[in-house]
N, C-alpha and C positions, 0 to 999 in steps of 0.2 A: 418493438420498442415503443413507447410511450413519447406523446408529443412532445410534452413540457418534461424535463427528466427530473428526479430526485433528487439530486446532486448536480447543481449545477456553478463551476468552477470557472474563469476569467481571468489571467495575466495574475494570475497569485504567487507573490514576490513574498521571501521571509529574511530579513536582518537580524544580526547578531553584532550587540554592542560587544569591540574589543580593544586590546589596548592599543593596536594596531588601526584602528580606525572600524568601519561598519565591515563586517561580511556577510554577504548574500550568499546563505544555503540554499533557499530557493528561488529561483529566477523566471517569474513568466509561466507557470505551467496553467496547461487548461485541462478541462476534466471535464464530462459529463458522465452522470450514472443512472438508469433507469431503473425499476423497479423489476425485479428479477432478475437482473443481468450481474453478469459474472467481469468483472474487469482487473487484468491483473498489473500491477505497476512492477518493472523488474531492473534491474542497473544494481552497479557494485557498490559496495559500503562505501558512503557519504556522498551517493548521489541526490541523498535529501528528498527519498520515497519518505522515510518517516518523519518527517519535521514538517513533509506537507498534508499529511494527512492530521498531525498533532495541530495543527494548525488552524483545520476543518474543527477538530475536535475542541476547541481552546484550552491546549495543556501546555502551551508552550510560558516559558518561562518569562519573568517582567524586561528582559534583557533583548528578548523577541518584540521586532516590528514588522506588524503582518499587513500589507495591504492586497488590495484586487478590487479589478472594474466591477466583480463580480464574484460572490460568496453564497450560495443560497441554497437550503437545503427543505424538500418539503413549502416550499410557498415562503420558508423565514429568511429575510434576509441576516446572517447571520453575523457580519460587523458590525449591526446595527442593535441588536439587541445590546441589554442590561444583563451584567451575569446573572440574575436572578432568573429571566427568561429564556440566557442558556442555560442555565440548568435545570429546567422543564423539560426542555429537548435532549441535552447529555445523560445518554445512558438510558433514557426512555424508546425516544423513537432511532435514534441516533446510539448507534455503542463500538466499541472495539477491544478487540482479542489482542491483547500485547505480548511483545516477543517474549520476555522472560516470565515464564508462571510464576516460579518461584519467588521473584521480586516483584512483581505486581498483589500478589495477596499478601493480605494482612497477617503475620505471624501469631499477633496477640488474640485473633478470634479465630473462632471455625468457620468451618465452612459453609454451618445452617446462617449462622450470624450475617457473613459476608454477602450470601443469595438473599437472606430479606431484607437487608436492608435498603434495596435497591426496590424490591417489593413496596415496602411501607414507604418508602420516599416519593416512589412514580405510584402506584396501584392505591395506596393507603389501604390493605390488606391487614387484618388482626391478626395475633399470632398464629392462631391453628390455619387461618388460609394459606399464611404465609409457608406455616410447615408443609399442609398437604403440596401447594403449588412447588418448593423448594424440592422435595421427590419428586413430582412428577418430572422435573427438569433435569433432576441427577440420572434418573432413569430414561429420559432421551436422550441423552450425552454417552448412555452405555456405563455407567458405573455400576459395579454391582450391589448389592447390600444400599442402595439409598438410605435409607434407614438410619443405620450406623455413621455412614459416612457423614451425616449433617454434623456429628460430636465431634467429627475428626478438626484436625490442627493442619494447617497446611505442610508441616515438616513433617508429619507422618502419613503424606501422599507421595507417592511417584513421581516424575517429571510428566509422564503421560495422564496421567490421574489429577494432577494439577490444570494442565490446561483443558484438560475436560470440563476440570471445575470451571476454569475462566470464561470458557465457551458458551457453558449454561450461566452465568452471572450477565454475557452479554444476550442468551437470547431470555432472560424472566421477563424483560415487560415485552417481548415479542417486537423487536422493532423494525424501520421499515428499510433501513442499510446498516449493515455492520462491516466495519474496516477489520481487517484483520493482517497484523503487523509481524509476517515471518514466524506463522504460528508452530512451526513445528523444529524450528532455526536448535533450539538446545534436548531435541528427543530424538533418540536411536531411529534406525532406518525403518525397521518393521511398526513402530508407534510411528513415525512420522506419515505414513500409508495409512494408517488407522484414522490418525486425525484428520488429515484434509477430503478422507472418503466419508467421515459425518459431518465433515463443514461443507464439505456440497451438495451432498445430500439434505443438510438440516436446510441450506440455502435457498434446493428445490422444491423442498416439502413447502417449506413456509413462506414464497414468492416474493422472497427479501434481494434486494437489491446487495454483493457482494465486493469491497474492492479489495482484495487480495493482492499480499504486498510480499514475494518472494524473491530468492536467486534461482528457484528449482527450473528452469524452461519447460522438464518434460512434466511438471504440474500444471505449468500455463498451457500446454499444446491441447492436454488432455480435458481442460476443463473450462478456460476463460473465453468467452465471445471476442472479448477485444482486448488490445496490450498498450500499454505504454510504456516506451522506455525513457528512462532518466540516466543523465549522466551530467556529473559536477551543477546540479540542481537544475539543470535544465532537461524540459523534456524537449528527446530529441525526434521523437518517430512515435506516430500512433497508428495502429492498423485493424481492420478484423485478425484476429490469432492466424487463420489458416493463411491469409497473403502476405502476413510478416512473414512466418516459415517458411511460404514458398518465395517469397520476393524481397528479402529486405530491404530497405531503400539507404540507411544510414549506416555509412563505415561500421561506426559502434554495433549498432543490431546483428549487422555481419559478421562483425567479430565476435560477439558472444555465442551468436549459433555454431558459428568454425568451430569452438573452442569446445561444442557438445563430444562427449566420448564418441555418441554412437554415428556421428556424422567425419569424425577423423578419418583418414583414409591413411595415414604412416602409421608405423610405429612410436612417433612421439606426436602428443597430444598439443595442439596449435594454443597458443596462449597469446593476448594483450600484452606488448611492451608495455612500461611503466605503469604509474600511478595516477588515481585521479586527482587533479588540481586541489589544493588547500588554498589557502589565504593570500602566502604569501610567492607562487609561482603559478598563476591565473596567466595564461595565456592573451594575448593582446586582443588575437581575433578568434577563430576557433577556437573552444576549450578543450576538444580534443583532436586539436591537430597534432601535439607533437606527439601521440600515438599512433597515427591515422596513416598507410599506407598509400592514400591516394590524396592528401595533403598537398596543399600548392603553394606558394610564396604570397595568394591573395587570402588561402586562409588561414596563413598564420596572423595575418595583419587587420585582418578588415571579419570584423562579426558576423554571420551568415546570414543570409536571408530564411524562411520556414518557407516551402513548396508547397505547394494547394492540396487538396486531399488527394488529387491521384497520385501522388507518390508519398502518400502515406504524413504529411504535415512535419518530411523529414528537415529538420534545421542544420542547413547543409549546403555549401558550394555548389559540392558534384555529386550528388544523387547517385544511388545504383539503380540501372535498371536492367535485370538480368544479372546483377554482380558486376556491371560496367558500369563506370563514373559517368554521368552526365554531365559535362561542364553546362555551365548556367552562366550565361553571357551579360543579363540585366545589370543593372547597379543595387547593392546591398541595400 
């Protein structure tokens, strides 16, 4: 891993004006990503994996207020730029694979259209570079017929053929991290194997820094260096991959691994009581205590403290170590 990382992330908080007053999707999360390295972000829908990453990316909406001690990607401090000068760095050296293909491309153009245009914007490439360069992309993405397919319309691709397309639009100007947001979340099980074996693949070939953003676990075991997990926008446990799986430190992390089919040991499958917190039943102290098995009366009440790196940066009363709670005796 590289001294200075690529991506480097700091107490990054996201607000949502509502008519309820502000909500915080994301709360405090830290990040670092190096160049080559594979990181995967995992926790259940509206733990606010994608609203912190859109956030990195500036897509979030004018109702969005994003701060942090620290935002910086490549040497740019990236709060501090002019949209003019992110959009130098979006999509060039900086890109991302978005969950739905089908809603992320453009209907009204094809798909030659959609690949140069990102060309002539970052590259300033004339038409024929742009064609040749736009095959050579369909055809490291595995599509067949490149050729034709630049005519095509996005309703006349696939679901699997679509995000290929998307995959090649993020890597045309070759950049130096790509987020990639549950890229395989609406394609059948045998494409879904297809795509993340060229997006790590394309990831190793080209020594691009990865942050992959899934619910799959046995995607992250098999491929991410490190993990984070997020839950009700906070992250709550960072670890190398191999010592979250064999250690987890936070209830949560422990529970989702319980809940793996191939880790079950009855006949019925272990699952998470309830729901993660919205707006309006946000817990006092823990946000997920009142799912939480090893819950105490201080952490329904009183906000957790985050443990140092040897127990994984879990934000957490009582720590596992070995699947045992660690009471933690300091003051919050």
């Amino acid at each position: 891993m590289a001294d200075t990382p690529l991506l480097s992330i700091r107490n990054l908080s996201v607000s949502f004006a509502t008519s309820r007053g502000p909500f915080r999707a994301v709360d405090g999360v830290d990040l670092d990503v190096s160049s080559g390295e594979l990181v995967a972000i995992v926790g259940e829908s509206g733990s606010g994996k994608s609203v912190a990453m859109l956030a990195v990316m500036g897509l979030l909406p004018w109702t969005a207020t994003v701060t942090a001690d620290r935002l910086a990607f490549d040497g740019h401090d990236m709060l501090a730029l002019s949209p003019r000068e992110r959009r130098r760095i979006i999509g060039r050296d900086l890109a991302m694979i978005f969950q739905e293909p089908m809603s992320s491309l453009n209907p009204c153009f094809t798909v030659g259209f959609q690949i140069g245009e990102a060309l002539k914007t970052h590259l300033g490439l004339d038409r024929a570079e742009r064609r040749v360069r736009s095959i050579e992309l369909l055809r490291e993405v595995g599509i067949p017929e490149p050729e034709r397919r630049l005519k095509a319309f996005p309703h006349q691709l696939s679901g699997g053929m679509s995000q290929r397309v998307m995959i090649a639009m993020a890597l045309a100007c070759r950049p130096k991290l790509i987020i990639a947001d549950e890229p395989t979340t609406a394609l059948d099980v045998t494409i879904q194997a297809q795509i993340l074996d060229l997006l790590v693949r394309l990831q190793r070939d080209n020594g691009v820094g990865l942050v992959l953003i899934t619910h799959d676990m046995g995607v992250v075991a098999e491929t991410a260096q490190r993990v984070c997990v997020h839950y009700a926008g906070q992250q709550v446990e960072m670890q190398e991959t191999a010592g979250l799986f064999r250690d987890p430190h936070h209830p949560y992390t422990a529970a989702l691994l319980a809940a793996l089919p191939e880790r079950a040991s009855g006949r019925i499958l272990p699952s998470i009581p309830g729901v993660v917190p919205g707006l309006a039943d946000r817990p006092k102290g823990c946000l997920f205590s009142p799912r939480c098995r090893f819950a105490t009366e201080r952490c329904r009440t009183v906000p957790p403290p985050r443990s140092g790196p040897e127990l994984g940066l879990a934000l957490c009363h009582t720590p596992l170590v070995g699947g045992v709670p660690q009471r933690r005796t300091q003051a919050a």
